[in-house]
C-alpha positions as CSV (number, residue, x, y, z in Angstrom):
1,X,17.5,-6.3,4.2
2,X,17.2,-9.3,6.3
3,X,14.1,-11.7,6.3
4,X,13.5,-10.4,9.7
5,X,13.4,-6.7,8.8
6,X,11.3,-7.6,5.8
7,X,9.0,-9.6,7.4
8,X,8.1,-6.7,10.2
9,X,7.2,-4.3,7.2
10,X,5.0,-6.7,5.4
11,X,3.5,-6.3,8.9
12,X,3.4,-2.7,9.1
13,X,2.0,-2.5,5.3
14,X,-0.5,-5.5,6.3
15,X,-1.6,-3.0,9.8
16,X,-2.1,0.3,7.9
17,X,-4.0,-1.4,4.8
18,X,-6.7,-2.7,7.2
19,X,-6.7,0.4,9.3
20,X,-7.3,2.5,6.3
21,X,-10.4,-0.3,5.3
22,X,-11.8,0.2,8.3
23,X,-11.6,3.7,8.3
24,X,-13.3,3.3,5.0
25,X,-15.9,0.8,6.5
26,X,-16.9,3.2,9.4
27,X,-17.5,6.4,7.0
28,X,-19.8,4.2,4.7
29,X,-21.3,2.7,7.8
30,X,-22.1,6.0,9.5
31,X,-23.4,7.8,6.1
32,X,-26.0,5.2,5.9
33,X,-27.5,6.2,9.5
């Protein structure tokens, strides 16, 4: 794998972690209201 390829799914990893937190965020957020 090159550093390139490697590089663009430490990206992809990095994107669907923080899209999953702020699914997470929003479903705490709206339970409280």
């Amino acid at each position: 794998m090159s550093e390139r390829e490697q590089y663009e799914s430490d990206v992809v990893q990095q994107v669907t972690v923080g899209l999953v937190n702020v699914e997470v965020l929003v479903e705490q957020w709206l339970s409280h209201y």
